[in-house]
C-alpha positions in Angstrom: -19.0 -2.0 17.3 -15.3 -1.5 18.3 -13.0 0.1 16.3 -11.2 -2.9 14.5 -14.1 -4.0 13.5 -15.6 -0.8 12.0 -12.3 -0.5 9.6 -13.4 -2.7 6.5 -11.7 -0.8 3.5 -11.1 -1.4 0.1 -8.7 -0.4 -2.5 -9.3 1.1 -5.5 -7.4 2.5 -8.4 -7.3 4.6 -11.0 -4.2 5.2 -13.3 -4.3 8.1 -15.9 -1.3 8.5 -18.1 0.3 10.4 -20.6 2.9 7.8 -23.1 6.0 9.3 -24.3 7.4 8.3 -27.3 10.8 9.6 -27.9 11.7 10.0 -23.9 13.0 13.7 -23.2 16.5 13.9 -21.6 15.3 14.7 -18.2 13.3 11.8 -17.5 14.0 10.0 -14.9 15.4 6.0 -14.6 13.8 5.7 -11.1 10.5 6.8 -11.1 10.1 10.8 -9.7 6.7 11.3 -8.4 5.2 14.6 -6.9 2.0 15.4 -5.2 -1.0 16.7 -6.3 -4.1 15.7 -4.5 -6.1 14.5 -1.4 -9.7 14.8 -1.1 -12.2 12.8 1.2 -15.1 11.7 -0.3 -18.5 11.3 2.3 -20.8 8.3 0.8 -23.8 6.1 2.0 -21.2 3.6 2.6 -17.0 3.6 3.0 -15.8 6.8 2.9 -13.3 7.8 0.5 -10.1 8.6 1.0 -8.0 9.6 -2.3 -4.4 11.0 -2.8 -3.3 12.0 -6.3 0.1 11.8 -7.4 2.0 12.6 -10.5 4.5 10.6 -12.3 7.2 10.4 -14.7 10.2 7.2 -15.6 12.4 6.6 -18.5 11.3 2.9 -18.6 7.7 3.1 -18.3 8.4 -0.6 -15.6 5.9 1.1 -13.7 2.4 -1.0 -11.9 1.7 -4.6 -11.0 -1.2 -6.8 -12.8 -3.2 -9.7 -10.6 -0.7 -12.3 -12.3 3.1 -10.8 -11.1 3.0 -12.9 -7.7 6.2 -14.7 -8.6 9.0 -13.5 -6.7 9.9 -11.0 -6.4 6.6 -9.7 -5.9 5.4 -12.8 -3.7 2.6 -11.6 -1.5 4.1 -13.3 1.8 7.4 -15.4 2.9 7.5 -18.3 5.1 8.9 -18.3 8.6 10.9 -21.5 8.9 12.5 -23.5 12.1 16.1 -25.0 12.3 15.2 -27.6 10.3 13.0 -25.9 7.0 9.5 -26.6 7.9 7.1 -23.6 8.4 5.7 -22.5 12.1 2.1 -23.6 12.6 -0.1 -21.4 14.9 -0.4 -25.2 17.9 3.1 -24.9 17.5 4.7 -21.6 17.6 7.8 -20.9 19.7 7.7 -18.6 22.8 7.8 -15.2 21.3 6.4 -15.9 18.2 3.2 -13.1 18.2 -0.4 -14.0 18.6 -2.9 -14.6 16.0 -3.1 -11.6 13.5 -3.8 -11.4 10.1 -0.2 -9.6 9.4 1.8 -12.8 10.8 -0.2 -15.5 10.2 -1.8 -16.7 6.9 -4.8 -19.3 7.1 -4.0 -22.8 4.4 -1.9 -20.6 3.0 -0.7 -22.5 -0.5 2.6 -24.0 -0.4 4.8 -25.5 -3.4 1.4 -25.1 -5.0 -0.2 -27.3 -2.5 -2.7 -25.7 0.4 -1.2 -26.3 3.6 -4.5 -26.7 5.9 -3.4 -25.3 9.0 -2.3 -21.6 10.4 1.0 -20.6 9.2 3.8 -18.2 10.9 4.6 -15.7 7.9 5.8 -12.2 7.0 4.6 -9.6 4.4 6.9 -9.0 1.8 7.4 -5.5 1.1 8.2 -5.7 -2.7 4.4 -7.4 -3.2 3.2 -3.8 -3.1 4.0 -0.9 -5.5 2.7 1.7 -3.8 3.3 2.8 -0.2 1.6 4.9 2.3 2.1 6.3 5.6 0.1 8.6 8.1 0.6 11.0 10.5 -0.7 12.8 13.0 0.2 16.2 14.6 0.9 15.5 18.4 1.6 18.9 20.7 3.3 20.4 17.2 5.1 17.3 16.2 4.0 14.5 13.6 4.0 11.3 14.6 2.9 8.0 12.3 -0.1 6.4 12.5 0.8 3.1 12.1 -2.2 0.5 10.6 0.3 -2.6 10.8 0.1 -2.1 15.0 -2.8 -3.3 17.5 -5.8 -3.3 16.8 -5.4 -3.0 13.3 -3.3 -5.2 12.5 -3.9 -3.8 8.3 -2.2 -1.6 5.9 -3.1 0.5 2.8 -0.1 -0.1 1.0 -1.5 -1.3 -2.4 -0.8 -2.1 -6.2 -1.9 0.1 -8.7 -2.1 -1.5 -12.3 0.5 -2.1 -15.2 0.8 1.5 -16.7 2.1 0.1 -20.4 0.4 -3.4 -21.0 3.6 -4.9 -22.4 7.2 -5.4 -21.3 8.6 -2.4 -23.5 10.4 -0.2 -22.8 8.9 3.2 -23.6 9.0 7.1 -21.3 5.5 7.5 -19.4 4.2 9.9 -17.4 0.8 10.8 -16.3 -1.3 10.6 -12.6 -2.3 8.3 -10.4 -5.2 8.5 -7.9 -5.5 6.4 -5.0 -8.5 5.8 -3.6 -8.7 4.3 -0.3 -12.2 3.5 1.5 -13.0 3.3 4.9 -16.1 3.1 7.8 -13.4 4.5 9.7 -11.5 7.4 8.7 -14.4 10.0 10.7 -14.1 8.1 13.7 -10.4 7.4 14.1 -9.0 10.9 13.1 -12.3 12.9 13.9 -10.6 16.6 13.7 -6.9 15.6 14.0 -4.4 17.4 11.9 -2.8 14.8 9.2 -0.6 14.3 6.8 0.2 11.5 4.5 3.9 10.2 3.0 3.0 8.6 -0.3 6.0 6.4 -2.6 5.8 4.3 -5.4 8.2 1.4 -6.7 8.7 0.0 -10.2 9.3 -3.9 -11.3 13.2 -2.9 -10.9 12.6 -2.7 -7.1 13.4 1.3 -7.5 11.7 3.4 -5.5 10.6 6.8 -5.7 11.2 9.7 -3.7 9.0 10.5 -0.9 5.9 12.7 -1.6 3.8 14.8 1.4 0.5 15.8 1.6 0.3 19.6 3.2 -1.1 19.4 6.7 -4.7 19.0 6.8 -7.9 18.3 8.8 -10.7 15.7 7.2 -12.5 18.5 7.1 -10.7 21.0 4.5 -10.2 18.4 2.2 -13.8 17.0 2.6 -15.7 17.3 -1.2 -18.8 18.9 -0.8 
């Protein structure tokens, strides 16, 4: 079994937080995040790879629930010709990249009608809430790991749920854990020294700073 095929992952998420009524001074307006946590998880199946993260924000505008795909938090956008109409797989222009599961979306629904053909598109960012990027340590220097390239054509950047279940407006802070699983993290990184980038974004479009993971092997961070 080649590599590509032996990444199947999932996301899953778990939000824990702490609801502040009367918001202190020095909480933040765009959400301030610091790192606490990664551990790798060995099962039967996927293994488990999951980064913690503390939070705090003002406004508490903080996670996505299965129902925000209006824009701006649209999953994909339409590529378009001159004239409007959307790029079809049989008909893309020279240049236009070959079949991937990043650029091209299968009867993809369009002005709530499915279009039943293969359609030229690109990810939109803002669909996600929650972003991550790896690195590996090349003769002393990191360098990124990047899923969205061949073979892999995937990403783990994710959604983690709605942290207040309304629209208020109300100081939260708390932790998230983000658990990412994967056939493939053993094979792919084997002893490799990592690290991970982690950011979040609220329904404002701000985004946090940038958290790091320390530098690490699988292997010290493997839960025995």
């Amino acid at each position: 079994m080649d590599s590509i095929k032996h990444l199947i992952y999932t996301l899953l998420f778990t939000v824990m937080t702490v609801a502040c009524i009367t918001p202190p001074d020095n909480f933040p307006s765009v959400p301030e995040i610091v790192f606490e946590k990664l551990e790798f998880v060995n099962t039967s199946g996927a293994d488990s790879l999951m980064v913690t993260i503390g939070f705090r924000d003002a406004e508490g505008d903080i996670g996505l629930n299965p129902t925000d795909i209006n824009p701006p938090f649209n999953a994909i956008n339409f590529i378009r010709d001159a004239g409007g109409s959307v790029i079809t797989y049989s008909q893309r222009p020279p240049g236009a990249p070959n079949y991937n599961r990043l650029d091209w979306a299968i009867n993809p629904t369009i002005n709530n009608q499915v279009f039943r053909d293969t359609v030229w598109v690109e990810q939109n960012p803002d669909h996600n809430n929650i972003f991550v990027k790896f690195f590996i340590k090349r003769n002393g220097v990191f360098q990124e790991f990047r899923w969205e390239d061949p073979p892999f054509f995937t990403t783990f950047n994710g959604r983690f749920p709605r942290i207040l279940p309304d629209n208020r407006t109300q100081a939260v802070e708390g932790s998230i854990r983000y658990n990412m699983l994967s056939f493939g993290w053993e094979s792919i990184f084997r002893n490799d020294t990592l690290r991970i980038d982690v950011q979040i974004q609220d329904r404002q479009l701000n985004k946090s700073n940038v958290v790091s993971s320390p530098e690490l092997t699988l292997n010290q961070i493997t839960r025995r």
